[in-house]
C-alpha positions as CSV (number, residue, x, y, z in Angstrom):
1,X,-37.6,-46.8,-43.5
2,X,-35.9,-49.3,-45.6
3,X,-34.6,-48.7,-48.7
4,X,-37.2,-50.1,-50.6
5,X,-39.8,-47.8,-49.3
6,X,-38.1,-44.5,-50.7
7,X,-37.0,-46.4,-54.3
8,X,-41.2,-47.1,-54.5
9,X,-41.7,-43.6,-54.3
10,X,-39.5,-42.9,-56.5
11,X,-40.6,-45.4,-59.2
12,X,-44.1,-44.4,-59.0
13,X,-43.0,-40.6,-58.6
14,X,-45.2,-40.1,-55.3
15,X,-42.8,-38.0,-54.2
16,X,-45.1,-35.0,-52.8
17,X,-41.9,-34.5,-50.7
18,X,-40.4,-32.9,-53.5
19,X,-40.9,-29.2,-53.1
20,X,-41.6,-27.1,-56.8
21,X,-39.8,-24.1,-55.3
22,X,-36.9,-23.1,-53.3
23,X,-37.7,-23.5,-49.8
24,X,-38.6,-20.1,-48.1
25,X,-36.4,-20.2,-45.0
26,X,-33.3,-21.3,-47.1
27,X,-33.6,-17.8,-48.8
28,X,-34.6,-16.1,-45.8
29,X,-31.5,-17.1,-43.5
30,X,-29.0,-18.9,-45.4
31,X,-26.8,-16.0,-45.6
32,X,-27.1,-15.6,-41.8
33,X,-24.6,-18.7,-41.9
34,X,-21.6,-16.1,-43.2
35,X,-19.9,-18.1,-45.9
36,X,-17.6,-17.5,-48.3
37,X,-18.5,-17.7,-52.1
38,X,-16.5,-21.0,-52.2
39,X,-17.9,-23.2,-49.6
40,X,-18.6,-26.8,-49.7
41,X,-21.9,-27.7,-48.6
42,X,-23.2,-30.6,-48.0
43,X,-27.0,-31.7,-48.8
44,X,-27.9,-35.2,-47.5
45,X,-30.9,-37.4,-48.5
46,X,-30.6,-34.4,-51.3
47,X,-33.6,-36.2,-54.0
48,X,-33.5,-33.3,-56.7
49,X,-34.5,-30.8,-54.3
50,X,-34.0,-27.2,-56.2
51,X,-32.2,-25.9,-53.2
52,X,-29.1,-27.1,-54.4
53,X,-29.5,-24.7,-57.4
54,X,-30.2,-22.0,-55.3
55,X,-26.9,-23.0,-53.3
56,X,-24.9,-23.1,-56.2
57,X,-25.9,-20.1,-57.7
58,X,-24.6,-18.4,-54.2
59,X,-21.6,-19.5,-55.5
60,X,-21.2,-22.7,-53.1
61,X,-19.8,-25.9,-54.6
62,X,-22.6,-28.9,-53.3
63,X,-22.1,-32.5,-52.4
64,X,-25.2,-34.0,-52.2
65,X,-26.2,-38.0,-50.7
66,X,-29.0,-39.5,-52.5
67,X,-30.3,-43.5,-51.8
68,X,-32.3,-43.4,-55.6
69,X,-30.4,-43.4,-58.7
70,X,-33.8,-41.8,-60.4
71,X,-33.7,-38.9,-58.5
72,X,-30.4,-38.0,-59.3
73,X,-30.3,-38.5,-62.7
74,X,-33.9,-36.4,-62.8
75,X,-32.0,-33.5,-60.6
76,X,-29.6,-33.4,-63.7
77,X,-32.1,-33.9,-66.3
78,X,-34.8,-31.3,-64.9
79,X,-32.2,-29.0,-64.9
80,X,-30.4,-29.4,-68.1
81,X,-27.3,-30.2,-66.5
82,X,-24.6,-31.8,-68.5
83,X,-23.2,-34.4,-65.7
84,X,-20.0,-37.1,-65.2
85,X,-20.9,-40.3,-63.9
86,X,-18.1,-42.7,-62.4
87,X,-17.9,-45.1,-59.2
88,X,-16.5,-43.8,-55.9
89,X,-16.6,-47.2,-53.8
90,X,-19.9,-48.0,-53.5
91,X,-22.0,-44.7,-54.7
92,X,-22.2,-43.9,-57.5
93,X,-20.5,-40.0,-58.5
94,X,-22.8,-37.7,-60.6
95,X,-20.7,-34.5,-60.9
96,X,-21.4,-31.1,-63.0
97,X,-19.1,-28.0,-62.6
98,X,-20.6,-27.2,-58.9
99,X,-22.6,-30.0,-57.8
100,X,-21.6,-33.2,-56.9
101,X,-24.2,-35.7,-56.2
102,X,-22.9,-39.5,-54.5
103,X,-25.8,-42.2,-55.2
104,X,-25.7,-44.7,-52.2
105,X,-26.5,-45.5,-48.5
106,X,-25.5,-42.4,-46.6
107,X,-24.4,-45.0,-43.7
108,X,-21.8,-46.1,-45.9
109,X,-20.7,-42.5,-47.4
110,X,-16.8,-42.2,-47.2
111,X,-16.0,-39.1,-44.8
112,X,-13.4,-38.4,-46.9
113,X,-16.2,-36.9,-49.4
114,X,-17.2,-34.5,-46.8
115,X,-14.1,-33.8,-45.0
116,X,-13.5,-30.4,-46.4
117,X,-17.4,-29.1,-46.3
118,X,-17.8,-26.3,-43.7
119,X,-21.2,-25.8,-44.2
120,X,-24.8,-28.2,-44.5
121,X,-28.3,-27.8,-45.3
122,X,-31.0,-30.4,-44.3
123,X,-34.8,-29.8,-45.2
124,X,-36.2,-32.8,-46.3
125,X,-33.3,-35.4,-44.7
126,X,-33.9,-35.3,-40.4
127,X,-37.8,-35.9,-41.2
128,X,-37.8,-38.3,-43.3
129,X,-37.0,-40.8,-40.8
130,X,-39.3,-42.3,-38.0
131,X,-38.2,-41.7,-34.4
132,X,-36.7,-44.9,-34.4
133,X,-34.2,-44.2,-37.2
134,X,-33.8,-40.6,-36.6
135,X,-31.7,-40.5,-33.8
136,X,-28.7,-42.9,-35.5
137,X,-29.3,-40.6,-38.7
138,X,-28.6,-37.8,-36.4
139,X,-25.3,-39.3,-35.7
140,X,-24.1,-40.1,-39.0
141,X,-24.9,-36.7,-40.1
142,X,-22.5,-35.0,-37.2
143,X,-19.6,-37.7,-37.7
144,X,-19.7,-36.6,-41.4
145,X,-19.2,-33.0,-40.6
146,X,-15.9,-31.3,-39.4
147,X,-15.9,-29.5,-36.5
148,X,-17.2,-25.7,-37.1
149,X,-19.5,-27.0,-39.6
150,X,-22.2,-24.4,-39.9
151,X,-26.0,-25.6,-41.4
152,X,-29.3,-24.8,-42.0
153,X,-31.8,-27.6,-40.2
154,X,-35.8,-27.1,-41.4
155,X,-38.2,-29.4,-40.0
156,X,-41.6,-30.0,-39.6
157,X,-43.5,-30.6,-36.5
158,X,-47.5,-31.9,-36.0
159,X,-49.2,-34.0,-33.9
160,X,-47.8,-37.3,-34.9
161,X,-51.1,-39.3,-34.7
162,X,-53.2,-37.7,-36.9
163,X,-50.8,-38.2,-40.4
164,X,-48.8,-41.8,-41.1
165,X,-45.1,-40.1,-41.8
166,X,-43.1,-38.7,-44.1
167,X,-42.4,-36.5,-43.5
168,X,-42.1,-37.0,-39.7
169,X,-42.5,-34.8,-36.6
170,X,-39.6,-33.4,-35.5
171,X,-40.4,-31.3,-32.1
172,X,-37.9,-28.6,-30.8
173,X,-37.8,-30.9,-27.7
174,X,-36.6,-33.3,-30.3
175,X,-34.2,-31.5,-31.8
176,X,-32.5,-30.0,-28.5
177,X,-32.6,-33.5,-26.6
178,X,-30.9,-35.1,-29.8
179,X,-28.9,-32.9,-31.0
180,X,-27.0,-30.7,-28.7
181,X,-24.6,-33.3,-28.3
182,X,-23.2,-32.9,-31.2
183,X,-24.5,-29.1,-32.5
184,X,-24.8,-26.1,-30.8
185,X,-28.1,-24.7,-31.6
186,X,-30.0,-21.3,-32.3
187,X,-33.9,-21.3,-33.2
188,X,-34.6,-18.4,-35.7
189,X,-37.8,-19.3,-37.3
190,X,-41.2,-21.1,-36.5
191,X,-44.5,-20.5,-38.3
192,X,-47.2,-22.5,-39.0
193,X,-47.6,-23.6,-42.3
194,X,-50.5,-25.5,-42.7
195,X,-52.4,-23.7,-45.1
196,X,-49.8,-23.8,-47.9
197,X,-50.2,-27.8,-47.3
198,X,-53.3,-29.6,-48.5
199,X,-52.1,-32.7,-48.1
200,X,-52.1,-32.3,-44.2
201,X,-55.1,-30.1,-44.8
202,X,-57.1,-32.8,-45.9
203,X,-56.4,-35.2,-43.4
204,X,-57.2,-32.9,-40.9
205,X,-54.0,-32.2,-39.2
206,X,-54.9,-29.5,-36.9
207,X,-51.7,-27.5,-37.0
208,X,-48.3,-27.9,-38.9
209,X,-44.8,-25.9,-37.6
210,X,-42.2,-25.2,-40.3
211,X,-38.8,-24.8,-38.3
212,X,-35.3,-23.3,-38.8
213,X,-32.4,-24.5,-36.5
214,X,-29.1,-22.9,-37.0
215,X,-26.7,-25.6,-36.0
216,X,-22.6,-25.4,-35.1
217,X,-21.1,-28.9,-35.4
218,X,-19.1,-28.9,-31.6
């Protein structure tokens, strides 16, 4: 997907990828992950998602990667969040007293940003990329994560011909060939979820599984 693609969607606010409440298995089993009060966590391809309020409010302090400059600034604004803005090399910095939210290409994210997370959480970031993309995504994601990085992975997973992506199918068979390299990994949820999503609904998808991966950054 080139960058173009998501700052459309952003322009002309199709961004049905944008969830209206905090995602179910993020309150279900982020606590499973054992951190402190005081984490770092990092969020990537973050868009305005709510989940970083919930994070927050667990008492994390969140560093979030966004490509659109609109989605940031709505994060803050939706949420009546006073906010900082400077430049950090080529992102922009949007900061508030627990979140921290970079505005650029997360291929060119400093690791120095993330070098002292020890936790992540991706929902909306692994399936928003076609399978040819995915897989260096994947990559960038591990070499911005210390080792012993704990994280929450959802993903979604249909038959890949019936709906033109994103969000994309992400298959366990995915996720283990792809990502055990890097993560050691423990499946603790999988439910279908296509009833609570029209959208697939109407294009008759015939079944749609919501994931959660428990990942260890080797």
């Amino acid at each position: 997907m080139e960058p173009g693609f998501w700052h459309e969607k952003w322009h002309q606010q199709q961004i049905g990828f944008h969830q209206q409440d905090i995602n179910p298995f993020l309150v279900k089993y982020w606590q499973k992950l054992g951190l402190p009060a005081d984490t770092q966590v990092f969020v990537p391809l973050c868009g305005k998602s709510l989940d970083m309020c919930f994070l927050a409010e667990q008492g994390h302090q969140v560093i979030g990667c966004e490509l659109n400059e609109l989605a940031v600034q709505q994060f803050f604004s939706d949420n009546q969040l006073e906010m900082t803005q400077t430049t950090v090399g080529e992102h922009q910095h949007y900061h508030t007293e627990q979140i921290s939210l970079y505005q650029g290409d997360i291929f060119t994210l400093p690791k120095t940003i993330t070098q002292a997370v020890t936790a992540f959480y991706d929902r909306a970031a692994l399936i928003a990329w076609p399978e040819s993309m995915r897989a260096q995504y994947a990559k960038q994601l591990a070499s911005l994560l210390p080792s012993g990085s704990v994280g929450l992975l959802v993903t979604l997973d249909y038959p890949q011909e019936a709906l033109i992506g994103p969000p994309f199918a992400v298959s366990p068979t995915w996720v283990e060939q792809h990502l055990s390299d890097d993560f050691d990994i423990e499946v603790l949820a999988s439910q279908d979820v296509l009833a609570d999503n029209p959208r697939f609904i109407k294009k008759a998808v015939p079944w749609l599984n919501e994931a959660a991966y428990l990942l260890k950054r080797k």
